[in-house]
C-alpha positions in Angstrom: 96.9 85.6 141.7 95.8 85.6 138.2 99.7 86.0 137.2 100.6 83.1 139.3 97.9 80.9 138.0 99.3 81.6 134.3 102.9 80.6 135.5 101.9 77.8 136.9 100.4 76.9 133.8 103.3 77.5 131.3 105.6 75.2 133.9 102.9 72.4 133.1 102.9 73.1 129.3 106.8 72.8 129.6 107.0 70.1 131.6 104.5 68.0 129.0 106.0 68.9 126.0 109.3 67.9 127.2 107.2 64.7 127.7 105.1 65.1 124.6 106.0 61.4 123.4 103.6 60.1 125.4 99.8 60.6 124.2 98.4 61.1 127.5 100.6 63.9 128.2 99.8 65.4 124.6 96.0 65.6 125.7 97.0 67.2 129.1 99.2 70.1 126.8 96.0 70.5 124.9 93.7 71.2 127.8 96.3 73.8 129.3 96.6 75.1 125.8 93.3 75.9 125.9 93.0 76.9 129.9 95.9 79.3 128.8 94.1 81.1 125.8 90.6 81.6 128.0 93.1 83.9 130.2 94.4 85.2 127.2 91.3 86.3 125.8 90.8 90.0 125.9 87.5 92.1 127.5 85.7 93.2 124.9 82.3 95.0 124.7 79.8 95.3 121.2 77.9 98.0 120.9 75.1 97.8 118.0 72.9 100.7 119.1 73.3 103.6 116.6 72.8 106.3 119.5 75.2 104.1 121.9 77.6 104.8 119.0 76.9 108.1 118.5 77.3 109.3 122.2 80.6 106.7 122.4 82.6 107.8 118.9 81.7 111.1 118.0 80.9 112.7 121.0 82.5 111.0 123.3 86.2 111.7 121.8 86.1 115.0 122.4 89.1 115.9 123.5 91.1 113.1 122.7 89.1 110.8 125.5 88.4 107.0 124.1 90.4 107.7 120.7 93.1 104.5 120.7 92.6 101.4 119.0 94.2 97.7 120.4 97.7 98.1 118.7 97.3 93.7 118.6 95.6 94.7 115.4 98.8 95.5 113.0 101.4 93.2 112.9 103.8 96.1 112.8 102.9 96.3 116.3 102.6 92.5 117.0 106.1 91.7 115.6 108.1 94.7 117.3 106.5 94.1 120.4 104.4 97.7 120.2 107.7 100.1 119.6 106.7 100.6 115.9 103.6 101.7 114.9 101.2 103.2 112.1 98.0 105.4 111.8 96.6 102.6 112.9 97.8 101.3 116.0 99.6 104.3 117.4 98.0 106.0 120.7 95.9 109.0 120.3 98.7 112.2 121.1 101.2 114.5 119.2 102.7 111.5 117.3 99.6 110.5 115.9 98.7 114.0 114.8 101.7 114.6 113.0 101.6 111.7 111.1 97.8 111.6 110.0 98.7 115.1 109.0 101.1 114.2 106.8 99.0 111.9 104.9 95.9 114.0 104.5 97.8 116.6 103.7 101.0 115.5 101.8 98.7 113.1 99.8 95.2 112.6 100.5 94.7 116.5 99.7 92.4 117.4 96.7 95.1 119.4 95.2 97.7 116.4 95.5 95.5 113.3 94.5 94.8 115.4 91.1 98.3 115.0 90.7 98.3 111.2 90.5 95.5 111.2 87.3 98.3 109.8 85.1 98.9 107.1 87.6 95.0 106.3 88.3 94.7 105.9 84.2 97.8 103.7 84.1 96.1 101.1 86.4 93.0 101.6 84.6 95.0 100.5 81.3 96.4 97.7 82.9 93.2 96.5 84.6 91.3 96.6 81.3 94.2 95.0 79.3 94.4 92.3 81.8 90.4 91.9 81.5 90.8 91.9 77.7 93.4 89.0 77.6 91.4 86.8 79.7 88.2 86.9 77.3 90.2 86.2 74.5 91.9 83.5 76.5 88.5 81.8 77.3 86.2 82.2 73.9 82.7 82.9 76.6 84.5 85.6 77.9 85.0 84.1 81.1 87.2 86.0 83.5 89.0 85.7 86.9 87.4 89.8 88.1 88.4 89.7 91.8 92.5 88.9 91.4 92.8 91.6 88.2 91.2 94.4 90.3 93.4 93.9 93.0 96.2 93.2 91.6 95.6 97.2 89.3 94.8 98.5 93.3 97.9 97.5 94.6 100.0 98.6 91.6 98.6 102.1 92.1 99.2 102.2 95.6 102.5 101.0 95.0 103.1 104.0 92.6 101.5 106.6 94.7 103.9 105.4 97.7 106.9 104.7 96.2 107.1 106.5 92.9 107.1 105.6 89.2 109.2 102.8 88.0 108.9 100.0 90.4 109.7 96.7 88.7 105.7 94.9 88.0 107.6 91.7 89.1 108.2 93.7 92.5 105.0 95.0 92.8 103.5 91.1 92.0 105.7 89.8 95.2 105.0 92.4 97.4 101.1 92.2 96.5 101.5 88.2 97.4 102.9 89.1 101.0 100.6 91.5 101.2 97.5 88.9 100.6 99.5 86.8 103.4 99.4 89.3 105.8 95.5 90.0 105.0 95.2 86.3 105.9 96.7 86.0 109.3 94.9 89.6 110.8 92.6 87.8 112.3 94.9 85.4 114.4 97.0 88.4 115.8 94.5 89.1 118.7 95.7 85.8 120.5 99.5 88.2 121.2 97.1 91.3 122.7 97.3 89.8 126.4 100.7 88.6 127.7 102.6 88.2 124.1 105.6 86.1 125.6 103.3 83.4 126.5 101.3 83.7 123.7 104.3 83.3 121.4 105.4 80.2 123.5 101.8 78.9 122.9 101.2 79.8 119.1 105.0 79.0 117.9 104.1 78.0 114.5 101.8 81.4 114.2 104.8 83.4 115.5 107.2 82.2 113.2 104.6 82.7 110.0 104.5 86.3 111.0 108.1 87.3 111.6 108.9 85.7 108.2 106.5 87.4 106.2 107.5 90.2 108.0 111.3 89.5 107.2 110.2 89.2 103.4 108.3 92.3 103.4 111.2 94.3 104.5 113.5 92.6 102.0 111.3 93.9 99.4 110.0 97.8 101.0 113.3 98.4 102.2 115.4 99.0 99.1 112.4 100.6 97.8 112.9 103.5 100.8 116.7 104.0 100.5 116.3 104.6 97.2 114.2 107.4 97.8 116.0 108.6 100.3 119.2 108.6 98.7 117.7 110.4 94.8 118.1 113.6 93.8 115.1 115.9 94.8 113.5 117.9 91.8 111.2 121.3 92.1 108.1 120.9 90.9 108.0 117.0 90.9 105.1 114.8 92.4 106.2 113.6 95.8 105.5 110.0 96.7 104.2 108.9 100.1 107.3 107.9 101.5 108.8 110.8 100.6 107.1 112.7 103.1 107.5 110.0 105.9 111.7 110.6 105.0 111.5 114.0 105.3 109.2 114.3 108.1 110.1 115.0 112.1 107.7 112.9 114.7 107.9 113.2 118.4 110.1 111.4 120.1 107.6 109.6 122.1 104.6 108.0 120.5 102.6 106.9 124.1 102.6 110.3 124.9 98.7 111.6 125.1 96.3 112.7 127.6 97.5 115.2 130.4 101.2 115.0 129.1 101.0 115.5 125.1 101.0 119.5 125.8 104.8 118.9 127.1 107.9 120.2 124.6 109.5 116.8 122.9 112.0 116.0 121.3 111.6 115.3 117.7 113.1 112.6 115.1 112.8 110.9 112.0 111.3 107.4 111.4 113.2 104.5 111.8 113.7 101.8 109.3 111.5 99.7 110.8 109.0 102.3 111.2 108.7 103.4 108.0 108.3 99.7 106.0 105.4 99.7 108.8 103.8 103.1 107.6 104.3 102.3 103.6 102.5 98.5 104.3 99.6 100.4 106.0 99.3 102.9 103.1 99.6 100.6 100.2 97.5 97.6 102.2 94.6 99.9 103.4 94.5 101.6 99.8 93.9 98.0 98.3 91.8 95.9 100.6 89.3 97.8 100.9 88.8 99.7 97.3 89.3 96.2 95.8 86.5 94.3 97.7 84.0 97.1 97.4 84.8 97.2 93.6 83.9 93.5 93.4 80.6 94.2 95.7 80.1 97.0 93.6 80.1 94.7 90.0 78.6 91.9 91.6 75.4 93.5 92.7 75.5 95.1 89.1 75.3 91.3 87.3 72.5 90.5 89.9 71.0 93.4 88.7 71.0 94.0 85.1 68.6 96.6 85.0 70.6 98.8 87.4 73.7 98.4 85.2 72.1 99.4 82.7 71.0 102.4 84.1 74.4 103.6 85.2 76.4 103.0 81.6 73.0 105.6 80.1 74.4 107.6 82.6 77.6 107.4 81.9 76.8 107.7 78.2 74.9 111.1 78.7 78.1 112.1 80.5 80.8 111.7 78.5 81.4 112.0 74.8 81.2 108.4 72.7 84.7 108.7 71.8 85.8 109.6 75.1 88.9 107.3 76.1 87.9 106.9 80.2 86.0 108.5 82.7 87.6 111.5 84.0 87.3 112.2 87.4 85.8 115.4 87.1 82.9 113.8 85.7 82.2 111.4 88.6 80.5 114.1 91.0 77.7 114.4 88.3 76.8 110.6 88.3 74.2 110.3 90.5 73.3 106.9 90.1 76.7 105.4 90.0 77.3 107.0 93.5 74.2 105.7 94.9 74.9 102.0 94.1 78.5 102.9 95.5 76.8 104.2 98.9 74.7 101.7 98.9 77.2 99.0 98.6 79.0 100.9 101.4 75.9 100.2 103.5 75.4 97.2 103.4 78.8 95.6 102.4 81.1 98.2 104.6 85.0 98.0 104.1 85.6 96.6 107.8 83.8 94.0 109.8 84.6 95.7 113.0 85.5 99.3 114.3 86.9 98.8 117.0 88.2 101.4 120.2 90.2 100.1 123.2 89.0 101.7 126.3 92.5 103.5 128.0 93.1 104.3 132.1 92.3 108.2 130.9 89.1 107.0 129.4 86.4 107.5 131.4 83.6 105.2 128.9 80.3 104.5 130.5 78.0 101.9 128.7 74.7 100.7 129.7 75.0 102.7 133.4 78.2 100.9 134.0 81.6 102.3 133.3 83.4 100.1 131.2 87.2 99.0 132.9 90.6 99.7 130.9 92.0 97.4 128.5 88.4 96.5 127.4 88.2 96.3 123.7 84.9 97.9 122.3 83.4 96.9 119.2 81.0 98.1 116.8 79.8 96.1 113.7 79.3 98.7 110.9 77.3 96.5 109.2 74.5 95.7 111.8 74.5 99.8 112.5 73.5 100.2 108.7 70.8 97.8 108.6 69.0 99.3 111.6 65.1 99.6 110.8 64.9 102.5 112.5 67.4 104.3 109.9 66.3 102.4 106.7 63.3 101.1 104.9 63.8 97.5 104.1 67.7 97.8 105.4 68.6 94.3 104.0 67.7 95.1 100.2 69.9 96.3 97.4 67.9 99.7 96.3 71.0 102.5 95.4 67.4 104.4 94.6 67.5 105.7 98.9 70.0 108.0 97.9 67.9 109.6 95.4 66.3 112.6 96.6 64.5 112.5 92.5 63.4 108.5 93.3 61.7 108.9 97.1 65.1 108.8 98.9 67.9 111.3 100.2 71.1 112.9 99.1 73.7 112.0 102.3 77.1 112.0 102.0 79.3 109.4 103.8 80.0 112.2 106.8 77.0 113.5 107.2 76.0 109.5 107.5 78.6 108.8 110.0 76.9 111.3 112.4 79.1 114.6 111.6 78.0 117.6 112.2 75.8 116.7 114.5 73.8 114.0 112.7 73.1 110.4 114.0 74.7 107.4 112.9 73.1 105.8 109.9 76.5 104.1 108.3 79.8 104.0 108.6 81.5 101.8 106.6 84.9 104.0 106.9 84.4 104.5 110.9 83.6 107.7 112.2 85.0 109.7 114.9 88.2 111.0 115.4 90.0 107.8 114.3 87.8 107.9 111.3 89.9 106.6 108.2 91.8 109.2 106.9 91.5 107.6 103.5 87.8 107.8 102.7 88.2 110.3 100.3 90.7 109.2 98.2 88.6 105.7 98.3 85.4 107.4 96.8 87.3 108.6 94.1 89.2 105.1 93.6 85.7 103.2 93.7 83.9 105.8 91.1 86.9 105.9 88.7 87.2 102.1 88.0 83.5 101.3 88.7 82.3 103.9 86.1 85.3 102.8 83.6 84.5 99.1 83.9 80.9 100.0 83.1 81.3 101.9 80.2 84.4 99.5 79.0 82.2 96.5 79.6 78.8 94.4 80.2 79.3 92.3 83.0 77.2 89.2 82.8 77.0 86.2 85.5 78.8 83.6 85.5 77.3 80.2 85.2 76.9 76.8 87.9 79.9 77.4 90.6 81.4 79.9 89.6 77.8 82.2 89.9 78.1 85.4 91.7 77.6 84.6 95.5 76.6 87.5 97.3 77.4 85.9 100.7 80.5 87.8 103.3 83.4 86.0 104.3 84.1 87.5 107.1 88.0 88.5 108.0 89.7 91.8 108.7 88.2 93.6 105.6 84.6 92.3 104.3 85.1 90.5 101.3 83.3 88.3 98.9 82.6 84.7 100.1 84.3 83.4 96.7 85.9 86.1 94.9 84.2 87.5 91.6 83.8 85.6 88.0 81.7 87.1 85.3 81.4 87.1 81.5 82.2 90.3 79.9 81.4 91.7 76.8 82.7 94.3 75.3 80.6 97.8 74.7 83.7 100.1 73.1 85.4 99.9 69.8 89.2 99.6 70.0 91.4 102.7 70.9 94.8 103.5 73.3 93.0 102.6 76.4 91.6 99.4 74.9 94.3 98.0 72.9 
């Protein structure tokens, strides 16, 4: 019935348009526009109780159950019509295994992101030099924070995934298209439900995505066959896409539940496929490392005194002629990586974690069980300011995580609700489908906070361009109006500076 209904409706949107020259036939298209995108609208269900949570994400995927996500989120998915996918999209089974273990292991490792120091420093040069030019460019210092921090992410991404030696003007275009595709996330839900129709409806959206998706794979493309096609080298630092070349996935990516035990055949990523798993890596990487460094030095120029308090830190850490902070100082900062967890709390690197409930699933919510299909959301944000879990949950005090100050050590898992725990915040997820990128993250967000710090005294900006600590709220949680600040600088010159 409902089918029919939705045909019947698409003949009458026809039908006007053809006749769209008249304006009483326009209004009619608009009301069966909108009569068409009620139907479209997915089920969805939002969970903000932290033992709901609990019970639903970390116990209740045990053994696989309620462990997919709505593939309507990437547009990998969107524009292929779900036969490519990425860590994020793909159904929980044997293709999604092999592939998260491929990144946690062939780069997210310890052992392997030690190996990228050189190009974690580079960016850090290049941030700082970029900084630098901008004060002297504007005699108060003045500078434009959020775009040079993500522009020094995405270059290190871009290194880490492809290799050394990508043109900057590359990396520059492909960060643009990236930014794009940041942008749109949020319209891509209207193509969960019934995607022919909604392509016929949102024509104009449709076309904006397969273009951008058309550039992007002018751009990743040549990238990957020349990495495919280049001499291999013992000993040399493999880059992400490397791995995805070499590595064999099962044949059939929907295969979970009852049948993902069953012998597959295997393969090796298509084209298509892999500019989807190299935008995911290089994307996820920036967003999110990007925005929290801007909450991060934001709530640091609202709060002088805490700034100060982590360069004394820093200073007792490292010697005065030191050229950066090395990473293997970071762990003994403890009051840098409060303010990062609690910047994590309350500003966490997703608006939404979100599980789709699957015909294996058998989710039951509030004494009812919750049907297929249905989306289920849970704001990471409203779960961390729970009074229950924190004392005054909506104030900026990094001192929580201070066992020496009144508060508690936690790490991010343990606050997730591993190991047993309850949920107290999760701005990476938690679960099974938990990001597989947290840790590299941590180290991203310490290594450029604590550098910036030490480099620099950030001081607010004046009239409109004033830090505003308000959320705009998209795919990724991200400043209201991205970060401006007057810095000043706290280090004599040297070969990181110049």
């Amino acid at each position: 019935m409902q089918e029919l209904l939705i045909l019947t409706l698409m003949l009458l949107l026809v039908v006007m348009l053809v006749l769209r020259h008249a304006s009483v036939y326009t209004r009619l298209a608009a009301s069966v526009k909108s009569a068409l995108a009620r139907r479209l609208r997915q089920p969805a269900v939002v969970i903000k109780d932290r033992a709901a949570a609990h019970r639903l994400l970390v116990r209740g995927c045990t053994g696989g159950s309620f462990s997919n996500r709505p593939p309507s989120l990437v547009p990998t998915s969107v524009v292929s019509h779900l036969r490519h996918h990425n860590l994020t999209s793909v159904p929980y089974g044997p293709f999604w295994c092999v592939t998260r273990r491929n990144l946690t292991s062939g780069v997210f490792h310890p052992l392997r992101l030690h190996r990228y120091a050189a190009a974690r420093r580079d960016a850090l040069c290049g941030l700082i030099a970029d900084l630098k030019e901008q004060c002297t460019s504007n005699p108060d210092g003045l500078v434009l924070a959020a775009e040079s921090i993500r522009n020094a992410m995405f270059g290190l991404l871009a290194t880490m995934c492809f290799g050394d030696g990508v043109d900057k003007g590359l990396i520059r275009a492909m960060a643009d298209a990236q930014l794009e595709f940041v942008q749109i996330f949020p319209q891509l839900r209207v193509f969960a439900r019934l995607p022919a129709v909604a392509r016929l409806i949102h024509r104009k959206r449709w076309s904006k995505l397969v273009a951008l998706r058309r550039k992007q794979e002018e751009m990743y493309l040549p990238l990957i066959h020349a990495r495919r096609n280049r001499p291999r080298h013992s000993g040399e630092l493999p880059a992400y896409v490397d791995t995805l070349i070499d590595l064999w996935v099962p044949d059939d990516h929907n295969a979970y539940g009852r049948n993902a035990g069953k012998r597959r055949r295997q393969r090796r990523f298509t084209d298509g496929e892999l500019v989807g798993m190299c935008a995911e890596f290089v994307g996820a990487g920036t967003e999110t490392v990007a925005a929290e460094l801007q909450w991060m030095m934001a709530n640091l120029v609202k709060h002088p005194q805490m700034q100060a308090a982590v360069r004394s830190e820093i200073d007792a850490a490292v010697d005065a002629d030191a050229e950066e902070v090395g990473e293997q100082v970071l762990g003994k900062l403890e009051y840098l990586n409060a303010v990062i967890m609690e910047v994590l709390r309350l500003y966490p690197t997703v608006t939404l974690v979100v599980r789709q409930v699957s015909e294996e699933d058998d989710v039951v919510h509030d004494g009812r069980r919750i049907p297929a299909g249905t989306n289920v959301l849970f704001p990471p944000e409203s779960l961390a300011r729970d009074r229950t879990a924190w004392a005054n949950p909506d104030e900026f005090r990094p001192e929580r995580f201070l066992a020496c100050r009144g508060g508690e050590n936690m790490n991010l898992i343990a606050a997730a609700g591993g190991g047993g725990g309850e949920i107290r915040m999760m701005p990476f997820g938690t679960g099974r489908r938990g990001c597989p990128g947290m840790g590299v993250a941590m180290l991203h967000m310490g290594y450029f906070m604590a550098n910036l710090v030490k480099e620099f005294e950030w001081r607010e900006a004046e009239g409109g361009l004033a830090v505003d600590l308000r959320q705009h709220f998209g795919f990724f949680t991200v400043m209201k109006r991205p970060l401006h600040a007057h810095l000043v600088s706290t280090q004599l010159e040297g070969p990181l500076r110049k």
